[in-house]
N, C-alpha and C positions, 0 to 999 in steps of 0.2 A: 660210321656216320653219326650216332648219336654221341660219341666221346668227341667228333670235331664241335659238333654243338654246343654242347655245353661249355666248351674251353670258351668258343667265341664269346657264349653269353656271359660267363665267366670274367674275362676279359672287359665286355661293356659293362658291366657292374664296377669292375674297378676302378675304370676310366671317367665314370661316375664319379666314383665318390673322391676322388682324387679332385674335380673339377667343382665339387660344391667345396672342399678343403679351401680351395685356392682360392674359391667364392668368397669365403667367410674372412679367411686373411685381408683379403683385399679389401672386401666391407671393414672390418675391424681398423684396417690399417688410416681407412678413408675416413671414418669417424674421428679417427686420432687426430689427425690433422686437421678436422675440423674443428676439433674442440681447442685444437694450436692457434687457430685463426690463419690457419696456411690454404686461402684457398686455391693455388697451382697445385700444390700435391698433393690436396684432397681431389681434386678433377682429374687429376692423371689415373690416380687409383678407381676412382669411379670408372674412367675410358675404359680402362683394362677390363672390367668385370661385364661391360658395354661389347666392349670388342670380342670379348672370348665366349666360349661355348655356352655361360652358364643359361638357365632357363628361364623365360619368362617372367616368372616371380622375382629368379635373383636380378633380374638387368631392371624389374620395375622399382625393386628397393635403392639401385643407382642411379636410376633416374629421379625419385621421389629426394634423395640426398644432393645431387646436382641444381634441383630447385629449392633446397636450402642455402646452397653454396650463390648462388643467383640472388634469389631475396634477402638475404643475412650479407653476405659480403659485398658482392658488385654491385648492388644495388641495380638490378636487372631485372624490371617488372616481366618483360613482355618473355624472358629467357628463361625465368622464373614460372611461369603459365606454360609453357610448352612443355619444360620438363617431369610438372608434375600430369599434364593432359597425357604424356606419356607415358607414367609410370601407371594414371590409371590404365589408357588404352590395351596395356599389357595385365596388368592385374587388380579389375576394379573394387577390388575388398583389400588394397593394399593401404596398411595404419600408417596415420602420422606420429612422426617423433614428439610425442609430447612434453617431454625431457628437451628437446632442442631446440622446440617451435613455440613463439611466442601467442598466446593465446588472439593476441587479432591476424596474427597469419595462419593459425588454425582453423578461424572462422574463414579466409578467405581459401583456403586450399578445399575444405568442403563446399565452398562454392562452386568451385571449379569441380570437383567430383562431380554434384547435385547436376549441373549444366550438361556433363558430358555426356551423363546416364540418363538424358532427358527422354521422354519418348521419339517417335517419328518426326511429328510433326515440329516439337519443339526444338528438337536436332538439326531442323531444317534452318530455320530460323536464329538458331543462337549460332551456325557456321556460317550463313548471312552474315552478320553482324562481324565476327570473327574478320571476312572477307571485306569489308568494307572499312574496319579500323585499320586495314593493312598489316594483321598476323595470318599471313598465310598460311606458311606452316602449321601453325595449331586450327583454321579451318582449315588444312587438308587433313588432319587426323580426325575434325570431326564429319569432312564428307566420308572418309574412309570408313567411318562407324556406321553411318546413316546407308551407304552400301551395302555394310554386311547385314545390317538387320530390318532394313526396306520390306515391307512385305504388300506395300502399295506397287503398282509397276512407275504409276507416274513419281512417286517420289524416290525410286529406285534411278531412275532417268534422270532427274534433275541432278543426285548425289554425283553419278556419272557422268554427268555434265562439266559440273564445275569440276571434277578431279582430275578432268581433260586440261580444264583453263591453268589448274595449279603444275600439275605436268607439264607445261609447255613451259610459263612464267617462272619457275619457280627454278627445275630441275632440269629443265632445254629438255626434255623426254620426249620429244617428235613422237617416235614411234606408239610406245606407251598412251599419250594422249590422245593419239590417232586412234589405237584399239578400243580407248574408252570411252569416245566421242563416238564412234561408231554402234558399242554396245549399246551407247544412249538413244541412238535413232534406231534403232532394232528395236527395243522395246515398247520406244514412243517416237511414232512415225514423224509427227507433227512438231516434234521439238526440235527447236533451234540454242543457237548459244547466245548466251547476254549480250546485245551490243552494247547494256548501260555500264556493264562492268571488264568489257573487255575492247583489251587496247587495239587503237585500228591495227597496229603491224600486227596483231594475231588474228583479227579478225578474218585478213586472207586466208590464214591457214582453215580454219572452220568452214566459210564460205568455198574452198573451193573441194572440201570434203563432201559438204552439201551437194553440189555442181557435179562430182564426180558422180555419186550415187544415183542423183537424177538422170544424169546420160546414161549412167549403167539400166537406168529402171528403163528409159526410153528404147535403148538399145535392145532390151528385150522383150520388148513389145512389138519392135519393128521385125527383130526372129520370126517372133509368132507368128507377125501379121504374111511376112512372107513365106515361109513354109505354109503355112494357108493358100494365098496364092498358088503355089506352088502347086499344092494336089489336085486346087481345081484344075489351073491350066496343063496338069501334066495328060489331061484328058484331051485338049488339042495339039495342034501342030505347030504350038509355040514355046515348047519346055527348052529349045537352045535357047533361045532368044529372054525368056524367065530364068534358066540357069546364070546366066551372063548377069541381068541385072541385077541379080540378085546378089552375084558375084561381086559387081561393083558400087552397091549402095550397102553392104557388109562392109569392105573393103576400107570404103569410107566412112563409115559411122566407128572402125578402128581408130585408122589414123585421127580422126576427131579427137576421141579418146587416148591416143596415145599423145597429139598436143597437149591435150589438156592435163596429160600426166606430168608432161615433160615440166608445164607452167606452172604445176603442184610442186614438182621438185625446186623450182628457180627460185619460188618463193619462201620454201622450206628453210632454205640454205641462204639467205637472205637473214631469214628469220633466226634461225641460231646464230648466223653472223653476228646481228643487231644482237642481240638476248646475252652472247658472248660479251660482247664489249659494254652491254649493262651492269653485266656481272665482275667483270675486272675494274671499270667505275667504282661499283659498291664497294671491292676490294681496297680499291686505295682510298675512299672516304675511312672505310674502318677502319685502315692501318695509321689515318693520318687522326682520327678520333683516338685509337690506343696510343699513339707516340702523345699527344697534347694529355691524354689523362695521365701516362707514366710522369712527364715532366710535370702535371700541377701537382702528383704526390711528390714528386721529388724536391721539387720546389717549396712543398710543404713541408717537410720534412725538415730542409736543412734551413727556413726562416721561419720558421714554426708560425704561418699562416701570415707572417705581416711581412710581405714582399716589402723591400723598397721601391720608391721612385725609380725607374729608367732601367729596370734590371728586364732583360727581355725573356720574357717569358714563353716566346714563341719556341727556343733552341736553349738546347742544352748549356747549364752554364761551365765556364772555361776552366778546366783543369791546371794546376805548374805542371813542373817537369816532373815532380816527384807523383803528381797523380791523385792530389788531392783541389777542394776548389777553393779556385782563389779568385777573388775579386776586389775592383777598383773602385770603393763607394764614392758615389759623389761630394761627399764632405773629406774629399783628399784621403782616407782611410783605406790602406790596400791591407785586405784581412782573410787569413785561409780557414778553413772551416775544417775544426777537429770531430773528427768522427763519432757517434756515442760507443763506448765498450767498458773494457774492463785491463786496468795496469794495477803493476805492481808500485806504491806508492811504501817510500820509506828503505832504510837499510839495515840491515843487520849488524854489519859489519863498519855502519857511520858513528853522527855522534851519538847522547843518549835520545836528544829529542827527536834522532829519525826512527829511533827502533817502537815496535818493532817492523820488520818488513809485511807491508799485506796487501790485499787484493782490495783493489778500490773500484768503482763501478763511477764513470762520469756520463752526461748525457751531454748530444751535439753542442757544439760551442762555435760561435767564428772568435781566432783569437786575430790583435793586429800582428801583420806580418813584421814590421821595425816600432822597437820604441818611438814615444813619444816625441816627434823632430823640433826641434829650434824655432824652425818655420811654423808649425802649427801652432805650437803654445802662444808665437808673437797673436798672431790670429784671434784666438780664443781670447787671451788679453786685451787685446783692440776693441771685441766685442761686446763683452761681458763686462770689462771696466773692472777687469778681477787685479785684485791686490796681494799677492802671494804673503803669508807667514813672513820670509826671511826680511822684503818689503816693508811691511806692517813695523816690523823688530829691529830692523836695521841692522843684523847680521847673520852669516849663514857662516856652516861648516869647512873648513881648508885643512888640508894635508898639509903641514910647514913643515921643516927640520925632524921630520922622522916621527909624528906625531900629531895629531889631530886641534888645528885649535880656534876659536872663535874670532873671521874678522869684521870686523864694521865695514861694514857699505857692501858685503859679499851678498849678492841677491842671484837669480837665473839669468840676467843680464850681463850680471859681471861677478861668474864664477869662483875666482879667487881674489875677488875683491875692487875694490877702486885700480884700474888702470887696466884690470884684465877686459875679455871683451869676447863678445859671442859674434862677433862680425867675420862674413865667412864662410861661417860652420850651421847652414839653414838645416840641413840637411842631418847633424850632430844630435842625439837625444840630450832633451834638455835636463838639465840638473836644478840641485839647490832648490828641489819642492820640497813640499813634505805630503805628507799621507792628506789630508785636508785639501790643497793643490790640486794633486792625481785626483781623485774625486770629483772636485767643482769642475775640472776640465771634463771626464767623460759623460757627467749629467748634461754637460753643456751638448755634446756631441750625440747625446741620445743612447752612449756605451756606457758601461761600468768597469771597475777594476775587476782582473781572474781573481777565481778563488786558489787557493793553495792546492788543490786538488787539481783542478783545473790545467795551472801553472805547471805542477810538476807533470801530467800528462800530457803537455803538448811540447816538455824538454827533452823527453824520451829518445831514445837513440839520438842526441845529439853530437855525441863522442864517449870514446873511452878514455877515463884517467891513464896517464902512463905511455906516451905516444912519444912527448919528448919535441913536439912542433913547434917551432916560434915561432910567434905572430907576429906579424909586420905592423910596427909601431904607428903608422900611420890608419890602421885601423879603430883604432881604440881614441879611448874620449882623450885629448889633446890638452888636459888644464896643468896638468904637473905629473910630469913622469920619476918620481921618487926614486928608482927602484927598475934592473932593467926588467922587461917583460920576457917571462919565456916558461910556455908552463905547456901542459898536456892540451891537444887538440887544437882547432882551429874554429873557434864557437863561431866566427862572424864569417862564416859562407853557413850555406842554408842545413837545417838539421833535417831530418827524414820527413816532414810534414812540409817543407821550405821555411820557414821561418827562421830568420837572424835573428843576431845579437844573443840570443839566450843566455850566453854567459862573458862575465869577463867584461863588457863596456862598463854596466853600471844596478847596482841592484834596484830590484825592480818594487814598486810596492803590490801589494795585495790586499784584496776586500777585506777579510779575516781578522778580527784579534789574534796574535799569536797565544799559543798554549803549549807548555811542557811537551804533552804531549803531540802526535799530529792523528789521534785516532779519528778516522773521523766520525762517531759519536761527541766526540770534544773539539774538533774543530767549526762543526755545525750549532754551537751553543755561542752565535751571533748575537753580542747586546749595545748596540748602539749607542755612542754616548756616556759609557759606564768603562768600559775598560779603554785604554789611552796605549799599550802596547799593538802594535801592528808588525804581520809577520811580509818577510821582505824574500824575494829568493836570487838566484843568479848570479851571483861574484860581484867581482868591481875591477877594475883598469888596475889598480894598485892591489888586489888582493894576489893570494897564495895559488898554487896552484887546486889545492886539494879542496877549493871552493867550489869549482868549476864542473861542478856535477848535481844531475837532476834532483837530488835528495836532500842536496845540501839547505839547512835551514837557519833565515836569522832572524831580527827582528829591531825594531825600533818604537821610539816611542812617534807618534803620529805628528806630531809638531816639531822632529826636527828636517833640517834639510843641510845637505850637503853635496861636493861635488862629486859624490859616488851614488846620490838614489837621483831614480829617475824612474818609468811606468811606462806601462802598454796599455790596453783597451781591451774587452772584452764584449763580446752581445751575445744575446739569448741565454 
């Protein structure tokens, strides 16, 4: 007998210490992730140390960390006050993280201690106050306290009182609240429940507890009073006639009481009905508070705080097909939103100014989904009273006879010069800007040019070299087909993000001076006005095949224009 003993004890010593192990991990692990700024799986790990066996101390130091995660992240005054009234409730010498916690939320968490360890009387008083700002919950942990340490009877009854009101209110606890509204008149004969503070659908449940008691108290009075009866008369010749009444004013004073039960229970059940369908209410007001705060982070997120006009912000905004967002701004600009991460930018195996290959980190971007169209430029022209470069100069760039050469009167209107003509083609990204151009248009539009970094991460997965595809000529920019077209991939259907054109219509400009290299330590060395080459990416209708890739890099000087550059837009 004494060797079964010891194994058992044995036994709960290890299951012990296994259970503070798993304690510590969890805490360690829930720390971690708070210092991540992750707080879902800092609260998970806290639940678990919450939920499992450990002991008071350990589930107060998850609670005390829970109203870190409350006040520091969610910004959850009232979720934030329960958690830590909780962590004291369990262990009231439990330390603040002073390393974690900022010195005016240290002052307010010793508040909240100072309150909770108040005496009697002040106990009584600050779970008042609690109960009236509408934190139930954290006044039912302070009548909870004011219960166990009452050594008054009446403010032992009052505690009991209201922890009847928060049991019914709170947690539908019929039963519960019944035992503890009962212990309250048990103690103190004379006490009733709030009517100032308690709602009439509860009020029946109290009042007919009251009602019950008193018929009970009545009912045995009227025992008394007839058994009394009773012995006197059983001294005459009237004890059948005394048995019987007595029989049937018993009888009755049941059934009384048994309606009156029945009208307890109708009411009961009424009452959880209602109390149910309050509680699934609150349910979907919260779910429809977290759905509008996910979308205003989300929404924050991908316009970094300055929403546009007419973007509705009620509902999630609209994904393409490929699963990213895309949207239709009101200044005609339909633009998909590149995600922030990390690519690989450059190649190893390109020319020298793409090497070498390496990992580049971008932050969210909406890029536009098609270049620059015909139609808009005219627009922004209309507007702005803008004069282009090749306009100003009176000639722009042409592909003639196998070779590049200057003609008069070549402008964005008339591409290859006097007699050609953009009539048609609204829809065609426009050509014969230059870097100057692209610019004055997206200031106009409230966008800018991509940056090179940018640029090559949103060309990504567009295709692979070596495919062997020919493109249907009728895709591609229409001004002089030199040369027939037929090169790897199929750039103008959409790339993995959806976005056209990426390669092959027309090379695009970019924010950027170019540089030798593309590190970007050296790409980031932006000086306005000082340097005059600008970096260009994305092929051209007449270019090579082995242009037609994300890494490919070229460049020009900022002032010229021709019928192979042309630009996109970028925001944020």
């Amino acid at each position: 007998m004494k060797i079964i003993i010891c194994i058992l004890l044995l036994s709960c010593s290890v299951l012990g210490m296994a259970s503070a192990a798993d304690y510590k991990g969890l805490l360690s692990q829930a720390i971690q992730e708070f210092d991540n700024l992750d707080a879902d799986k800092s609260k998970a790990a806290l639940g678990e140390i919450i939920k499992g066996p450990a002991d008071a101390a350990a589930k107060a130091e998850a609670h005390k960390y829970l109203s870190l995660v409350a006040f520091l992240m969610a910004k959850e005054e009232e979720k934030g006050e329960l958690e830590f009234t909780t962590a004291v409730s369990l262990n009231p010498g439990v330390e603040i993280d002073k390393k974690r916690t900022p010195p005016d939320l240290q002052a307010k968490l010793e508040k909240i201690r100072s309150d909770f360890m108040s005496d009697e009387k002040g106990l009584l008083v600050k779970a008042l106050e609690k109960l009236d700002f509408g934190a139930n919950a954290i006044a039912f942990l302070y009548f909870s306290r004011l219960d166990s340490i009452a050594k008054d009877d009446k403010l032992k009854a009052e505690a009991l009182k209201y922890l009847a009101l928060l049991q019914l209110s709170l947690k539908g606890d019929a039963p519960g609240a019944e035992k503890s509204f009962r212990s309250a008149m048990n103690i103190n004969k004379k006490i009733s429940y709030d009517k100032q503070r308690t709602p009439p659908h509860l009020a029946k449940f109290f009042e007919l507890i009251m009602r019950e008691t008193e018929e009970k108290e009545e009912l045995e009075k009227k025992k008394i009073e007839l058994e009394a009866r009773k012995k006197e008369e059983l001294q005459t010749k009237r004890k059948e006639e005394l048995d019987a009444k007595m029989e049937k004013e018993l009888l009755e004073a049941e059934e009384k009481l048994s309606a009156l039960r029945k009208q307890q229970e109708n009411e009961l059940a009424k009452i959880l009905v209602e109390g149910k369908k309050q509680r699934e209410e609150q349910e979907k007001l919260k779910e429809r508070d977290e759905t509008r705060e996910t979308l205003r982070k989300e929404f924050t997120r991908i316009f970094g705080g300055n929403i546009p006009a007419g973007v509705d912000t009620a509902n999630p905004l609209p994904k393409n097909k490929k699963g990213f967002y895309e949207y239709s701004f009101p200044n005609g600009h339909t633009m998909i939103f590149i995600e922030p991460g990390k690519f690989v930018m450059g190649s190893d195996s390109g020319a020298e100014d793409e090497k070498p290959a390496q990992e580049i980190k971008v932050d969210g971007f909406w890029m536009d989904k098609f270049e620059v169209s015909n139609k808009k430029f005219t627009a922004f022209v209309l507007s702005a009273f803008h004069k282009t470069e090749a306009e100003q100069n009176g000639w722009g760039g042409v592909w003639k006879d196998g070779g590049w050469a200057r003609v008069d009167g070549a402008d964005w209107r008339h591409p290859n010069g006097p007699g050609s003509s953009i009539e048609g083609k609204d829809e065609n990204p426009v050509v014969q800007v230059s870097w100057k151009d692209a610019e004055s248009y997206c200031k106009w539009v409230n966008y800018r040019l991509p940056s090179e970094q940018e640029w090559e991460a949103a060309a990504q997965g567009t295709f692979q070299a070596g495919s062997g595809v020919k493109i249907e000529k009728e895709k591609l920019v229409q001004y002089d087909m030199a040369r027939p077209v037929d090169f790897p991939g199929d750039p103008f259907y959409t790339n993995k993000y959806g976005l056209l054109n990426m390669f092959g219509n027309a090379w695009e400009w970019l924010s950027n001076p170019y540089y030798p290299s593309h590190r970007s330590s050296d790409v980031s060395q932006v000086t306005p006005g000082k340097l005059k080459v600008r970096a260009v990416r994305g092929g051209m209708w007449q270019g090579a095949p082995e242009s037609f890739r994300p890494s490919r890099r070229n460049k020009g000087l900022e002032n010229i224009r021709e019928t192979i550059l042309s630009f996109r837009c970028a925001w944020r």
